[in-house]
N, C-alpha and C positions, 0 to 999 in steps of 0.2 A: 761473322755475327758478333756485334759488341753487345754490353749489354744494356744500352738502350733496345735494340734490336729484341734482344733476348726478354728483356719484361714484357715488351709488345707480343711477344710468339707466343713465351711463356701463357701471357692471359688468353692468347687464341687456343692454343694448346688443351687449355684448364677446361673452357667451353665447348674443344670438340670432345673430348673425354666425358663431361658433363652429359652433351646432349646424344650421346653415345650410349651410353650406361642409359640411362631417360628414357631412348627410344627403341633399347634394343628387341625388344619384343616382336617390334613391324617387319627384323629381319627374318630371314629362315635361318632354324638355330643351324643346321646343318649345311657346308657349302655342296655345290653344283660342279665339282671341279672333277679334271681326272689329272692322275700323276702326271710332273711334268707339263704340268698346264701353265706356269709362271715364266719358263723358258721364254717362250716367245714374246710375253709382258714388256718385259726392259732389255736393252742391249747388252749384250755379251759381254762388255770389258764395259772397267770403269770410265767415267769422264772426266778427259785430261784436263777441262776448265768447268769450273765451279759452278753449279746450279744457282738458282734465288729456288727460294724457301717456298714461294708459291704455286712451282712446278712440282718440289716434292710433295705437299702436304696433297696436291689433286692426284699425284697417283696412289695415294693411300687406298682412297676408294676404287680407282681402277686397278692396282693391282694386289694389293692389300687384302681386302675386305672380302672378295670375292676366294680367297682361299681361309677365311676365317671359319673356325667350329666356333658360336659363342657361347661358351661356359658361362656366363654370368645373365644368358637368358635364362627366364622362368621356365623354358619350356625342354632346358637341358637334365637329363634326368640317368646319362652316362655314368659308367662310372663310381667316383666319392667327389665330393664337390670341391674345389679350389678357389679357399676363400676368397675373397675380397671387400672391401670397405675405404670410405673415403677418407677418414686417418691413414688409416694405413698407406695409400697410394702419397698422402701429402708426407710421412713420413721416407716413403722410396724416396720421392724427390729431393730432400733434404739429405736422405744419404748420398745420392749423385753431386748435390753441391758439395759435400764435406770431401766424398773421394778417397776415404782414408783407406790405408792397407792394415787393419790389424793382426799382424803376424806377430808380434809381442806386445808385452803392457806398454815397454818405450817408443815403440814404434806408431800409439794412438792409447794413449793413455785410457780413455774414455770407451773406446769400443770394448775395451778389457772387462771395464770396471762397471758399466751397466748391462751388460749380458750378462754378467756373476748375480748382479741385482736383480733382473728382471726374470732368470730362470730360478730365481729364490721367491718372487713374487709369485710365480705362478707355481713353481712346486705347493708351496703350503697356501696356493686356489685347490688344490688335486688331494691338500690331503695325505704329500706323502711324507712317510717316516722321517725322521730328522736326519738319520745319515745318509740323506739322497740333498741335505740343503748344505750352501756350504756354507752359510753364516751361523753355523755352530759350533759344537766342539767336533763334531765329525769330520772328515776327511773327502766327503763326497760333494756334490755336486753336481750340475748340469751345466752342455755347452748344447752350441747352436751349431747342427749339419745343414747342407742344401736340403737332401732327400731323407725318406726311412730306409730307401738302400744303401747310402752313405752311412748310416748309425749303422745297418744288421751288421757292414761289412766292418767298421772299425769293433764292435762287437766281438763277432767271431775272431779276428785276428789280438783282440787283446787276451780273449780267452785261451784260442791256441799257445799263442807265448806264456801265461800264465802256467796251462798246461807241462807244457815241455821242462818250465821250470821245475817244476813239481817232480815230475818223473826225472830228471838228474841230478836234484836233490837227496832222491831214494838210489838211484842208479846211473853214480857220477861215468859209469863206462860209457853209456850210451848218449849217442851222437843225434844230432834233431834229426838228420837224415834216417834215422834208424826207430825215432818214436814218430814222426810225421804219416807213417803210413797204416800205423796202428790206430792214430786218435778218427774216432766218431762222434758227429753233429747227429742232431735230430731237429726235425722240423713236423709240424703238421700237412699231412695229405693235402689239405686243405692252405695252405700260408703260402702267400703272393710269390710267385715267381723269384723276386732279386733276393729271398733267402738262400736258394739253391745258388742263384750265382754267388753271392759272396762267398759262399763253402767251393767254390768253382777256384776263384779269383785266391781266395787263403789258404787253397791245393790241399783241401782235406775233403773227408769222405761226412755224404751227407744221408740221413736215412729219412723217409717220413714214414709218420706214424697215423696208422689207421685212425679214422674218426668215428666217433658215437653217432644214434640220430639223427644230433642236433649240430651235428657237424663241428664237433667242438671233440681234444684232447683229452685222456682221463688219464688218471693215474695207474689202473690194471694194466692195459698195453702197453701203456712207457716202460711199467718197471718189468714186465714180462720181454719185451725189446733188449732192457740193458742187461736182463741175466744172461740170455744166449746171448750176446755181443761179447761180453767179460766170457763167457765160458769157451769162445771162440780167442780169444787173445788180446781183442779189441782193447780202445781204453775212452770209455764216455767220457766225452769234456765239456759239449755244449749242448743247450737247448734254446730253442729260440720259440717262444709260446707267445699264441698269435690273440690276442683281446680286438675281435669287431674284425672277423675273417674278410676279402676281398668278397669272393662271391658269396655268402648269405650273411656275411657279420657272425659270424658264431664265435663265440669263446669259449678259449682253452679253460681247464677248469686248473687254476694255478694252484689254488689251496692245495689239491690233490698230487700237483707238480711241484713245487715250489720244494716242501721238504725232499721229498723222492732226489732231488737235486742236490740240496745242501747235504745229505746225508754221503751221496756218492761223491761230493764235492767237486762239481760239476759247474759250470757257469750259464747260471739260466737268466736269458734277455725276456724282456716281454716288450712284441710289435704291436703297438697300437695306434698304430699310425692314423687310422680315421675316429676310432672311438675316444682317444684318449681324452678331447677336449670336452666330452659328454660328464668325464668324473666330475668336472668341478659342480655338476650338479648333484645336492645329496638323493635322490632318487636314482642316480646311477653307480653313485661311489663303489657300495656292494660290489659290483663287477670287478673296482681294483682289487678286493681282500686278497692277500697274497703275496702281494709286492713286496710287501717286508724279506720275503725271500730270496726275491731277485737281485742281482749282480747291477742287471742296466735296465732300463725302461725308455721305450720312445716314444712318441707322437707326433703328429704334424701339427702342429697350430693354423700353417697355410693351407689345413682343410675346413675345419669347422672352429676353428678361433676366430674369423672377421681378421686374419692376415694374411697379407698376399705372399703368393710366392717368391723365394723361398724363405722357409721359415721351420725345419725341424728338428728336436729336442731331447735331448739324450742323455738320461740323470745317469752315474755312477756310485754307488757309496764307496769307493776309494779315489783315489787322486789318478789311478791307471787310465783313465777315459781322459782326464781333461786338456789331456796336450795328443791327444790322436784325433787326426783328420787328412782327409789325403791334398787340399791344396795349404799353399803357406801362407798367402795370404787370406784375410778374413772381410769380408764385405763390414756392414755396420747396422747387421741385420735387427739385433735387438732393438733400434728405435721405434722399427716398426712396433714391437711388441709395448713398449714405452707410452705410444703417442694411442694403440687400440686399448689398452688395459684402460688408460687416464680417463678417455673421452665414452666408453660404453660402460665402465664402471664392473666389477663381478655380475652384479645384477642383470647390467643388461646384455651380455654376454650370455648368461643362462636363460634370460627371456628368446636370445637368437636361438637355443638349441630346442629348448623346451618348443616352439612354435613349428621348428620342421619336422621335430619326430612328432607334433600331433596335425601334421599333412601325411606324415607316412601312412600313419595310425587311420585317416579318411580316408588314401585311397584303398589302404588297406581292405575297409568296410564296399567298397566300391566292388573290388576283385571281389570278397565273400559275396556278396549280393546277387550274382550274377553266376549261372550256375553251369557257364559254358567255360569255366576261367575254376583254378584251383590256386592256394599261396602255398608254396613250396618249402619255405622256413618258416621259423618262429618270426615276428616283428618285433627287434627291440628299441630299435634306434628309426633312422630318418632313410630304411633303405627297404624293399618291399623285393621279395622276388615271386614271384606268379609265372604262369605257362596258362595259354588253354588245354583243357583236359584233350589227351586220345595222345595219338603219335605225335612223334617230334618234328615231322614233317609239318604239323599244321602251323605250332610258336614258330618254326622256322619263316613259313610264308608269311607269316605276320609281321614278323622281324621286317622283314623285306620289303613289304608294303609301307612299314612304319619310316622305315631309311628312305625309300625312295620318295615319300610325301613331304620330309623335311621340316615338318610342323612341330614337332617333338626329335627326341633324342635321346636312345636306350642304347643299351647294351647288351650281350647275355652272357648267361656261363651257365654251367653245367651241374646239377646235383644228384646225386645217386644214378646217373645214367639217363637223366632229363635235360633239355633241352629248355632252360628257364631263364625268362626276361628281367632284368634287375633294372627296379624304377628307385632312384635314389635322389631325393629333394639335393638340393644342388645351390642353386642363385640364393642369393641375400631376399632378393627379391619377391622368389615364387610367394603365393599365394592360394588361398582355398578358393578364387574362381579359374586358376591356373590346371588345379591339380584335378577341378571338374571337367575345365576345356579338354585337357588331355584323354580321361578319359571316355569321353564323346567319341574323340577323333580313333582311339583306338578300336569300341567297340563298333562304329561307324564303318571301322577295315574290315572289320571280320569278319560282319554280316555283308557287307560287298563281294568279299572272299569267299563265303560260304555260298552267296546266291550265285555264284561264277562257277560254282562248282555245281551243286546243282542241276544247273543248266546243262553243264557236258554231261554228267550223269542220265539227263532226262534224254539225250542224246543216244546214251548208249541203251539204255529204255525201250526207243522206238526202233532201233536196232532189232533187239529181240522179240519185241514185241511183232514184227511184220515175218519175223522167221523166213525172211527172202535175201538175206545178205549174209556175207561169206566174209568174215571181217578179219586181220590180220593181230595180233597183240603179241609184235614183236617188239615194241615197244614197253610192254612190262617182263612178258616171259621168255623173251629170247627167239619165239618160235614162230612159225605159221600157223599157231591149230586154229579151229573154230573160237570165236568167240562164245563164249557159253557162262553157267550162272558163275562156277568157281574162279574165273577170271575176274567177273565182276566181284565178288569179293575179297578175292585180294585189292584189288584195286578202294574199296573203299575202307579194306584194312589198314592199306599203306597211305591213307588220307585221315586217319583216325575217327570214320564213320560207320566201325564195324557197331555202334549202339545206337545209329540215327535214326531206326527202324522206317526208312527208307523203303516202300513199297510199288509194284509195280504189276500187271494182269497180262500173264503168257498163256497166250490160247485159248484164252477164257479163264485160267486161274489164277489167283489170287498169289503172288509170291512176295516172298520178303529175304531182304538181301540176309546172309548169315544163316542162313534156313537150312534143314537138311537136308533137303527136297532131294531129288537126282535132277543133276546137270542136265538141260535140255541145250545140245548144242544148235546155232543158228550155221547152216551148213547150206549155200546154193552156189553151183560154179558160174549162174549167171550174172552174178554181179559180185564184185570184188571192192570192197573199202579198206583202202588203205590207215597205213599207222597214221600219217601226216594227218588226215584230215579226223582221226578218233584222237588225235594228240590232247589232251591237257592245258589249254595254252596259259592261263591264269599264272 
């Protein structure tokens, strides 16, 4: 490909991404595929002579597309969202022509020198202290990671070394091997998965700490955690406090943490990887008060900043963070952030955030509305977690209905022992006829789901109600017995309709499932119904 070749692709290129992005709505957000489906797609080994351009771009769609999740549909609500915006993508592209490797200032002068500028632009967007900028007298700063597991882990590994320092300062006998097995992390119960690995990966011991309510860190249990730790032998070194948790968005209460840290001289990070792009709005700033105390702070910008992947951000107030990263060479990531700051302006940036947390906030009112459905956290942001009320078993088959429909795209997680659906605005795109569509189609499931039930219920009904059948319910309790009324409530225990006040007439009376009645069992050896056919099948 030369580049006359290349301008002609290039502008085909520009238009199938264009009418792409444009039309994604018509696909289903979710693909149709099962593992190992791509195998068979294309040939096993590469081609020893060269393609034309227009054999590959047609298997985009045939083999491409049909393994695609689209995150940048309206109707993707998985998750935390991974931005995107059409600056941004024209700045990808401009990094792929430039190519450069910045692994030092000399080696790309420019990659150096506007990522020092642009995490200075957007620190004092955030509001933070001046020794997190480093166009000051300070020593601090911010650099650009891939991920927020790439920042927690160079985090903790700056802290541990700091650490170790400290302790052979006081006690030059001791060998790292000999204080490495002492130092303790702390994380919240609650804080995403790759905190624990990088305490994995930094070969130190990591603890989590119970949470409040609201699913958020205090300061009683922290500092009650580090006294028996220290009275134990241990030596607290890190904490890692989470702003805008993975499963409800909760945050740690840092004011509370923050000193508790400096005091034990302790190295406290704070993960904010989905929230943190919310401070630059002053109705969220609040949330950061604290930060003055912290060591490091991260975020993703390539979640709710309008840039695309990767793009995450990692202040230090000393100079200790800005030369740790685990590759050596450095993409030329910040133009992205260069080319989305210029063209949406602060403004419109806060216009993008302020408009998804007030779609979270409708469907918010949607789930209260409706009094088969409960919100499971606070709502502060653009992420909503909800369950239908009763057992877990019930969100569960909804989940599953929701997945296999393919029209939408959720996710769940787990709160105080619930089983709860996390709807979290996502696309640049979505929309409030988006966020109505959605929930149609959910509460559409459920009332299908419920009258599916129902129906086998009324089944089991006439069951009892004819007191001629000898029914098996080895399928719930393991056994042969009779079918009878305590069977049937477990059974609509363990479907969470022990309050559906579900009624039915045995022999003439009047019964109601949950009742205290005595058990009238349905007992004839002349006819025999099997599990198979009283199964469940919905």
């Amino acid at each position: 490909m030369d580049a006359a070749e290349f301008r002609r692709r290039g502008k085909e290129m520009v238009d199938y991404m264009a009418n792409y992005l444009a039309n994604i709505e018509q696909r289903p957000v979710y693909p149709d595929v099962k593992p190992g489906y791509l195998r068979s797609l294309i040939p096993t080994e590469a081609p020893l002579e060269p393609e034309n351009y227009e054999d590959v771009i047609k298997d985009v769609e045939r083999v491409i597309m049909p393994g695609v999740t689209h995150w940048h549909s309206p109707y993707f609500y998985a998750y935390f969202p991974t931005a995107s915006s059409y600056p941004a993508m024209l700045a990808d592209m401009l990094c792929g022509a430039i190519g450069g490797m910045g692994f030092t200032w000399a080696s790309n002068p420019v990659i150096t020198e506007l990522e020092i500028v642009m995490l200075d632009w957007l620190g004092k967007m955030l509001k933070l202290p001046e020794h997190f900028i480093a166009g000051t007298h300070g020593q601090g700063g911010g650099v650009i990671q891939s991920t927020a597991s790439e920042a927690t882990l160079m985090s903790v590994l700056a802290a541990r070394c700091k650490a170790i320092q400290q302790v052979q300062a006081s006690n030059p006998g001791q060998s790292e091997a000999e204080i490495l097995p002492k130092l303790v992390a702390y994380t919240s119960e609650q804080a995403h998965s790759s905190v624990e690995r990088a305490s994995l990966i930094g070969g130190v011991l990591m603890k989590k700490v119970p949470t409040d309510d609201n699913y958020a860190v205090g300061g009683g249990m922290f500092k009650k955690m580090l006294e028996e730790d220290k009275a134990a032998g241990l030596i607290p070194f890190y904490l890692c406090a989470t702003l805008g948790t993975t499963p409800s968005c909760g945050f740690d209460h840092i004011t509370e943490l923050g000193p508790i840290c400096n005091k034990e001289n302790m190295w406290m990070h704070i993960d904010a990887a989905y929230a943190g792009s919310a401070f630059i709005c002053p109705e969220f700033r609040p949330l950061l008060n604290g930060v003055e105390f912290a060591d490091s702070f991260n975020f993703n910008p390539h979640k709710w900043l309008l840039t695309n992947f990767d793009c995450s951000t990692i202040y230090n107030h000393s100079s200790l963070l800005q030369n740790w990263q685990i590759p050596h060479g450095r993409r030329f990531r910040s133009l992205k952030l260069w080319f989305v700051f210029r063209m949406y302006g602060i403004q419109g940036l806060q216009a993008h955030i302020r408009k998804q947390v007030a779609l979270a906030k409708e469907f918010e009112s949607l789930v209260r509305a409706d009094k088969r459905f409960e919100i499971c956290a606070e709502v502060i942001m653009g992420l909503v977690c909800f369950r239908l009320k009763g057992s877990n078993q019930l969100t569960e088959l909804l989940l599953k209905r929701i997945t296999e429909s393919r029209e939408i795209h959720l996710v769940p997680c787990h709160l105080s022992g619930r089983f709860v659906l996390r709807f979290a605005i996502c696309a640049r795109t979505t929309d409030s006829r988006h966020i109505q569509q959605a929930w149609r189609h959910i509460t559409q499931l459920e009332r299908v789901k419920a009258e599916i039930l129902r129906l086998h219920l009324h089944c089991y009904v006439l069951v009892l109600k004819t007191n001629m059948f000898y029914a098996s319910y080895s399928h719930c309790s393991g056994t042969s017995e009779p079918l009878n009324w305590s069977h049937l409530e477990t059974l609509l225990t363990r479907f969470g309709l022990e309050s559906a006040g579900l009624c039915c007439s045995l022999n003439g009376r009047k019964q109601t499932f949950g009742s205290t009645d005595t058990d009238a069992n349905v007992s004839s050896p002349d006819w025999v119904m099997t599990s198979r056919s009283l199964r469940l099948s919905y």
